[in-house]
Residue frames as qw, qx, qy, qz and C-alpha x, y, z in Angstrom:
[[0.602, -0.152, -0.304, -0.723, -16.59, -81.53, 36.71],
 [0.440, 0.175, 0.840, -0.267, -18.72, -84.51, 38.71],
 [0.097, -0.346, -0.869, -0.341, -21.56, -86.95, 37.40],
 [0.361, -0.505, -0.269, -0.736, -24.99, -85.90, 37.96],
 [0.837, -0.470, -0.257, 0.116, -24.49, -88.45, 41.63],
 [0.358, -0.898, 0.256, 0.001, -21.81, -85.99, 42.42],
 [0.883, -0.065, 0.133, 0.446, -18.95, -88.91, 41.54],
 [0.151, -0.893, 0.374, 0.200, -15.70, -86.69, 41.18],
 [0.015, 0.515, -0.856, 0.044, -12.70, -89.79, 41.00],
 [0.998, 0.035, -0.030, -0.033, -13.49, -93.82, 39.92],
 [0.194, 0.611, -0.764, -0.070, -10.11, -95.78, 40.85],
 [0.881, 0.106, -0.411, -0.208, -9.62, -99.22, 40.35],
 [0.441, -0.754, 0.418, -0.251, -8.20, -100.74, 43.59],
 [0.979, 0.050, 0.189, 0.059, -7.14, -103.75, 41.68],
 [0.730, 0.155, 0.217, 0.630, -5.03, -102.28, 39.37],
 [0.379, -0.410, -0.094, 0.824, -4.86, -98.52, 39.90],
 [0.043, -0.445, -0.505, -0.738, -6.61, -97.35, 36.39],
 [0.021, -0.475, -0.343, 0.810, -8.13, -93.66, 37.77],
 [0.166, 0.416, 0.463, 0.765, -10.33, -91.83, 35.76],
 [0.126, 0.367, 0.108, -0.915, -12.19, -87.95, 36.29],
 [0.151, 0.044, -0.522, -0.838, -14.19, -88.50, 33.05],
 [0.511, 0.002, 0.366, -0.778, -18.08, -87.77, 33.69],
 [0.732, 0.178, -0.180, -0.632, -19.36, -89.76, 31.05],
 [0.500, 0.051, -0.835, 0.222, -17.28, -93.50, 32.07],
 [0.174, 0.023, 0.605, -0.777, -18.35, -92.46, 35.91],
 [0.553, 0.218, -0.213, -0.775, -21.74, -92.48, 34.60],
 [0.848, 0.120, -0.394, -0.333, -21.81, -95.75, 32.67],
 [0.436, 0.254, -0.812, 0.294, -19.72, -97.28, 35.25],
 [0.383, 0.023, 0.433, -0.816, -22.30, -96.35, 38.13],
 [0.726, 0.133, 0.038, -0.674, -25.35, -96.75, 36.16],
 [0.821, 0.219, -0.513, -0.120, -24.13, -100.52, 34.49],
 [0.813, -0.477, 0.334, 0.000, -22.04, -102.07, 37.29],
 [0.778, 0.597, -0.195, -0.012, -19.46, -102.32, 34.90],
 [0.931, 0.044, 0.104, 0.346, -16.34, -103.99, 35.00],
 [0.074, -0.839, 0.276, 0.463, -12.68, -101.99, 34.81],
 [0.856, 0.503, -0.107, -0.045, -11.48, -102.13, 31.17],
 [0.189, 0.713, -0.672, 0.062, -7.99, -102.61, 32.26],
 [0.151, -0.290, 0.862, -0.388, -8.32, -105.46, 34.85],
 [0.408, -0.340, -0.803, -0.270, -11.75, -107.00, 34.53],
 [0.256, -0.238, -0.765, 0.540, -12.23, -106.13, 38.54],
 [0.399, -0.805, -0.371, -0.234, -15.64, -104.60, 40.38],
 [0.558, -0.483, -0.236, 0.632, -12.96, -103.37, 43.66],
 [0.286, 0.669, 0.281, 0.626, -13.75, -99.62, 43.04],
 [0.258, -0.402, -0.422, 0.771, -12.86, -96.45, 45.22],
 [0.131, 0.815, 0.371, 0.426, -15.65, -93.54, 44.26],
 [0.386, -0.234, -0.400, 0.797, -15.11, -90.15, 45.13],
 [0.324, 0.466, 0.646, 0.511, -17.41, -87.41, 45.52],
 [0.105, 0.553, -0.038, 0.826, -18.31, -83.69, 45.87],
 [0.502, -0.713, -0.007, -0.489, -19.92, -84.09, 49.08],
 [0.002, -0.541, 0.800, -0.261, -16.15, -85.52, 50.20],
 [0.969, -0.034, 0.207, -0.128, -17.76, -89.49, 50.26],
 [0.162, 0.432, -0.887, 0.015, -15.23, -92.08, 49.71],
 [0.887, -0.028, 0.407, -0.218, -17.17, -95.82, 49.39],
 [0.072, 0.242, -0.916, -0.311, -15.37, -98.73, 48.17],
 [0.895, 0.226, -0.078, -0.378, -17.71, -101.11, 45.90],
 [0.288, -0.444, 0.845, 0.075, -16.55, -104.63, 45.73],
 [0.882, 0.136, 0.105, -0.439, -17.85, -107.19, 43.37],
 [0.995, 0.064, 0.080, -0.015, -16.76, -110.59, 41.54],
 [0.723, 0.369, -0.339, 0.475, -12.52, -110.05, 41.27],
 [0.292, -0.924, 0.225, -0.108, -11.91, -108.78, 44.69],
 [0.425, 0.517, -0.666, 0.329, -8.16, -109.65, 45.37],
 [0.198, -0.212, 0.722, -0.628, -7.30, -111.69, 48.18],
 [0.694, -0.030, 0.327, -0.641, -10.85, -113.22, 48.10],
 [0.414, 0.003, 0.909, 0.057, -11.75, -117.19, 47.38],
 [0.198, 0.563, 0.802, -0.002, -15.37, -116.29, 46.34],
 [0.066, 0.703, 0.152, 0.692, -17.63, -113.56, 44.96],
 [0.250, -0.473, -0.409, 0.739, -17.98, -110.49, 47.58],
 [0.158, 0.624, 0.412, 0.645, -20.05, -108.07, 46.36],
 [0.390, -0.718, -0.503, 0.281, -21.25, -104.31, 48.57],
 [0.258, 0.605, -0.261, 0.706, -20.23, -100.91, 49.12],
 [0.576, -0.553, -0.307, 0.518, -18.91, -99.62, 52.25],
 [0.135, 0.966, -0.005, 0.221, -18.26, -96.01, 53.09],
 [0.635, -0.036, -0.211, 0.743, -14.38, -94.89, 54.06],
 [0.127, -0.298, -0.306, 0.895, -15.68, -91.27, 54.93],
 [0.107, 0.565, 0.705, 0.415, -18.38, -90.23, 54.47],
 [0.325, 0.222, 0.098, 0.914, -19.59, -86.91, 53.85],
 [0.039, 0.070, 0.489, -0.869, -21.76, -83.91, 54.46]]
C-alpha cells in the first residue's frame, strides 16, 4: 500500500529503523516527527511516483548544528 502523498518506504538514515506502515508514514509526514528508535529527523522517503528525498532536521549525524530541508535523490515522474 502507500499514504494518501504516495509515501511507499520511511527509513531512518541515522539508525536504519524502515517502516512500509501507511498509518506511521502518515503521522510522520503530517507531524515532523521524530524516529522512535533514535530520536533523529535524517529520513529517506520513498514513493510511488519512484521519488527518493532525504529530509534532514535537528540530529543529523556528522553535523555541529541544526540542518533542517529536504532534497530530492531522484526524483520522479
Amino acid at each position: 500500500m502507500a499514504t494518501y502523498h504516495g509515501i511507499e518506504k520511511l527509513e531512518c538514515l541515522h539508525c536504519g529503523w524502515v517502516t512500509h506502515d501507511d498509518e506511521i508514514m502518515e503521522e510522520m509526514n503530517d507531524l515532523s516527527g521524530d524516529c522512535d528508535i533514535c530520536g533523529s529527523q535524517f529520513f529517506l522517503w520513498s514513493n510511488t511516483n519512484n521519488d527518493q528525498i532525504v529530509s534532514s532536521g535537528h540530529l543529523v549525524r556528522g553535523n555541529r548544528s541544526n540542518s533542517s530541508g529536504h532534497y530530492y535523490l531522484v526524483k520522479g515522474e
